[in-house]
DRENVO-127767 format. One record per residue (C-alpha): x, y, z. Coordinates in steps of 0.1 Angstrom, whole numbers. Layout:
DRENVO-127767
+-------+-------+-------+
|    px |    py |    pz |
+-------+-------+-------+
|     X |     Y |     Z |
...
+-------+-------+-------+
end
This chain:
DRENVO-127767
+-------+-------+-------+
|    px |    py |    pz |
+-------+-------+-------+
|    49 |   -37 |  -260 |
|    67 |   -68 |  -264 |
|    54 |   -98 |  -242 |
|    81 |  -124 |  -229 |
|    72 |  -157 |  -236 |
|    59 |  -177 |  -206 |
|    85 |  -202 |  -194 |
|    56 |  -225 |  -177 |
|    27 |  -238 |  -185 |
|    -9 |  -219 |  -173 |
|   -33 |  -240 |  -148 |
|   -61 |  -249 |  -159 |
|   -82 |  -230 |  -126 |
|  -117 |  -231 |  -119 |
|  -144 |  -222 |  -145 |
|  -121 |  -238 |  -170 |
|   -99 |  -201 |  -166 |
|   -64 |  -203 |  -174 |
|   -39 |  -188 |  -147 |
|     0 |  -180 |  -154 |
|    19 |  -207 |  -132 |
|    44 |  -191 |  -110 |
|    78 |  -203 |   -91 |
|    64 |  -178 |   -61 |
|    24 |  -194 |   -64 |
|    41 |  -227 |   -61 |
|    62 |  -220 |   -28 |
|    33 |  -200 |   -16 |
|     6 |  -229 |   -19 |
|    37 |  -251 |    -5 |
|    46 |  -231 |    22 |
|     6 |  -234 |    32 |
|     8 |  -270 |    35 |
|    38 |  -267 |    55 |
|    24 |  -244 |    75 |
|    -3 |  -268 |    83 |
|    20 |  -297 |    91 |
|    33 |  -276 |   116 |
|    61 |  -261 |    96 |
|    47 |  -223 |   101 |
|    84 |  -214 |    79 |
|    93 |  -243 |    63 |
|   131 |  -234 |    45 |
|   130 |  -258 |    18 |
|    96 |  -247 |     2 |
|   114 |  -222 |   -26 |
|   135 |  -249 |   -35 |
|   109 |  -276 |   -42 |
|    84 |  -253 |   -60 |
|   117 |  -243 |   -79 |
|   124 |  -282 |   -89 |
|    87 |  -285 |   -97 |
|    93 |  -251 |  -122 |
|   126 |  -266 |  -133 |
|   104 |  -295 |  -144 |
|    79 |  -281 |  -159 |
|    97 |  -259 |  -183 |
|   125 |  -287 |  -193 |
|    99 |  -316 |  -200 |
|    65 |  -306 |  -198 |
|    49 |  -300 |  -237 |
|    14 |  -291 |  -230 |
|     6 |  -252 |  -226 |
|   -18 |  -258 |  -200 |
|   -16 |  -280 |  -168 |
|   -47 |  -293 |  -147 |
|   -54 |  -281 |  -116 |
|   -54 |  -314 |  -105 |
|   -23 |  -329 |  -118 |
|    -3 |  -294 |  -104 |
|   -13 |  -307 |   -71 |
|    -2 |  -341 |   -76 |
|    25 |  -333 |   -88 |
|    34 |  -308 |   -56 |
|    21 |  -337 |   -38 |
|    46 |  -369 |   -49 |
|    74 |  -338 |   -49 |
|    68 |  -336 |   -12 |
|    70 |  -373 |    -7 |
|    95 |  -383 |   -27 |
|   118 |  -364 |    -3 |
|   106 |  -378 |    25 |
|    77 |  -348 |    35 |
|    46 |  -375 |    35 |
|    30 |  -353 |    62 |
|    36 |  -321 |    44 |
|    25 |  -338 |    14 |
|    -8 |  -348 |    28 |
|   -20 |  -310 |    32 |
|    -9 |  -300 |     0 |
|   -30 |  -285 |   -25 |
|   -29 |  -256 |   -47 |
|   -40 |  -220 |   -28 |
|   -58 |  -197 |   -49 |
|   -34 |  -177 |   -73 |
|   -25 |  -135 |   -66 |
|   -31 |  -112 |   -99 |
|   -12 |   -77 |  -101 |
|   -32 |   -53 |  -123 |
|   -12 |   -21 |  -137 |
|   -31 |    11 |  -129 |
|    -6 |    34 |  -149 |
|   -12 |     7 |  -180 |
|   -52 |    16 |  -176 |
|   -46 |    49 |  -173 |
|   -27 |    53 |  -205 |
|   -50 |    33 |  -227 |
|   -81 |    51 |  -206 |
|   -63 |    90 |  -194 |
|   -99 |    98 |  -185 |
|  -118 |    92 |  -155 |
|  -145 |    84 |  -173 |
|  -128 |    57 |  -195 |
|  -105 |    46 |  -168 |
|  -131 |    35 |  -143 |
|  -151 |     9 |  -169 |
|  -114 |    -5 |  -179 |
|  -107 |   -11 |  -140 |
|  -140 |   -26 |  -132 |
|  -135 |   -50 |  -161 |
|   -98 |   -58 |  -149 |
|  -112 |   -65 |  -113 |
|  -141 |   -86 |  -123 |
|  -116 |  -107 |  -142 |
|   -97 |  -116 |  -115 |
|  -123 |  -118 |   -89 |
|  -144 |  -142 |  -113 |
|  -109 |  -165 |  -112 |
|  -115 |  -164 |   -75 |
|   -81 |  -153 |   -68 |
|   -68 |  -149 |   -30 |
|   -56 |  -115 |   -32 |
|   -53 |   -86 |   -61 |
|   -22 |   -62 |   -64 |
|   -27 |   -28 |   -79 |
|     3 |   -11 |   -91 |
|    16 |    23 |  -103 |
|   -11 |    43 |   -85 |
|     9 |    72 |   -83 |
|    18 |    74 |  -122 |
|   -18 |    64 |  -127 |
|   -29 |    94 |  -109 |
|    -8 |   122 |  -125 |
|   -19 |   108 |  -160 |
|   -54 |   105 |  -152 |
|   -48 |   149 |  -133 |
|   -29 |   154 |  -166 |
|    -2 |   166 |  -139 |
|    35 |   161 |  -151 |
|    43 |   165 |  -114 |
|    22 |   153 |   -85 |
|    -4 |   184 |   -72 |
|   -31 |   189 |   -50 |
|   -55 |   175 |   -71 |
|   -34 |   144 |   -75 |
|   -45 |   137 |   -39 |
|   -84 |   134 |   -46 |
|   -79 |   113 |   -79 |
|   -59 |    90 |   -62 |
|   -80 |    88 |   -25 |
|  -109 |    80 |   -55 |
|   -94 |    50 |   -72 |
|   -83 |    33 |   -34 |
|  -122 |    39 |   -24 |
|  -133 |    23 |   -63 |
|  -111 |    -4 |   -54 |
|  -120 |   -13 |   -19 |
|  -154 |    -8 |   -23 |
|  -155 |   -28 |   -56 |
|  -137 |   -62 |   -39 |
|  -160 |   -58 |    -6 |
|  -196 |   -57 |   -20 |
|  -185 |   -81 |   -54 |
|  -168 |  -108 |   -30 |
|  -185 |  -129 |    -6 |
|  -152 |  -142 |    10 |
|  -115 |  -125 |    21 |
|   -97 |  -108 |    -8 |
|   -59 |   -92 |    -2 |
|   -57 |   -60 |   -16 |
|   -25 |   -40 |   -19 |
|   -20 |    -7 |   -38 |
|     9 |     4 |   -48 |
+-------+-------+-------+
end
């Protein structure tokens, strides 16, 4: 597998973890503040979180940014065109991880390997404290882990198993509101 290098620097998030920036975590934790200045869909949050990116990958040399300078730097971006009140509510939201259950499932095609790998996956983004968690490629994840080269009846049970894992996992490992999607 080839990995693409990673055009901007990580944050430096709680517990000292390191998080992949993102253009979309930007204008989400933008769009927040906005939203709490009374801007519930505030137009021009892409295109600041995109200056910020624009920045970051032209001049900044470090491979890892503070979590406190990121939010400093989102807040004099907001004020320096003219958003003080938006810039006073700014701060950095807690980032979104998607985990690949197909990727799992092919280094782990047994239930009995698979569900270790995903616990370990899901404890390392719940320990970064992450706002919501995006499972992908149930479907393919399923017919590997049924050995089906089509989906089948059985298919249906493997899969209704990994949503329970999932849900049940988050709810009793989290004391506060975790998104989950499954894809």
């Amino acid at each position: 597998m080839i990995a693409l290098p990673q055009r901007l620097p990580h944050v430096i998030w709680k517990n000292d973890r390191l998080v992949p920036l993102s253009e979309g975590w930007l204008a989400e934790s933008i769009e927040h503040a906005a939203a709490a200045a009374g801007h519930p869909r505030w137009e021009l949050a892409p295109d600041v979180a995109r200056a910020i990116a624009v920045y970051l990958e032209n001049d900044w040399v470090a491979p890892a940014l503070p979590l406190d300078h990121l939010q400093e730097m989102v807040r004099r971006s907001l004020e320096g065109i003219g958003y003080d009140h938006i810039a006073r509510q700014s701060r950095i939201i807690p980032p979104r991880v998607s985990i690949s259950l197909s990727e799992i499932a092919t280094r782990a095609p047994y239930e009995i390997e698979f569900y270790p790998l995903l616990r370990e996956r899901l404890d390392d983004a719940l320990e970064v404290q992450v706002a919501g968690v995006r499972l992908e490629g149930l479907r393919d994840c399923t017919k590997i882990l049924d050995a089906a080269g089509r989906w089948r009846r059985t298919c249906v049970r493997i899969s209704d198993d990994i949503i329970h894992y999932c849900r049940s996992f988050i709810r009793l490992s989290m004391p506060r509101t975790v998104d989950l999607v499954i894809q």
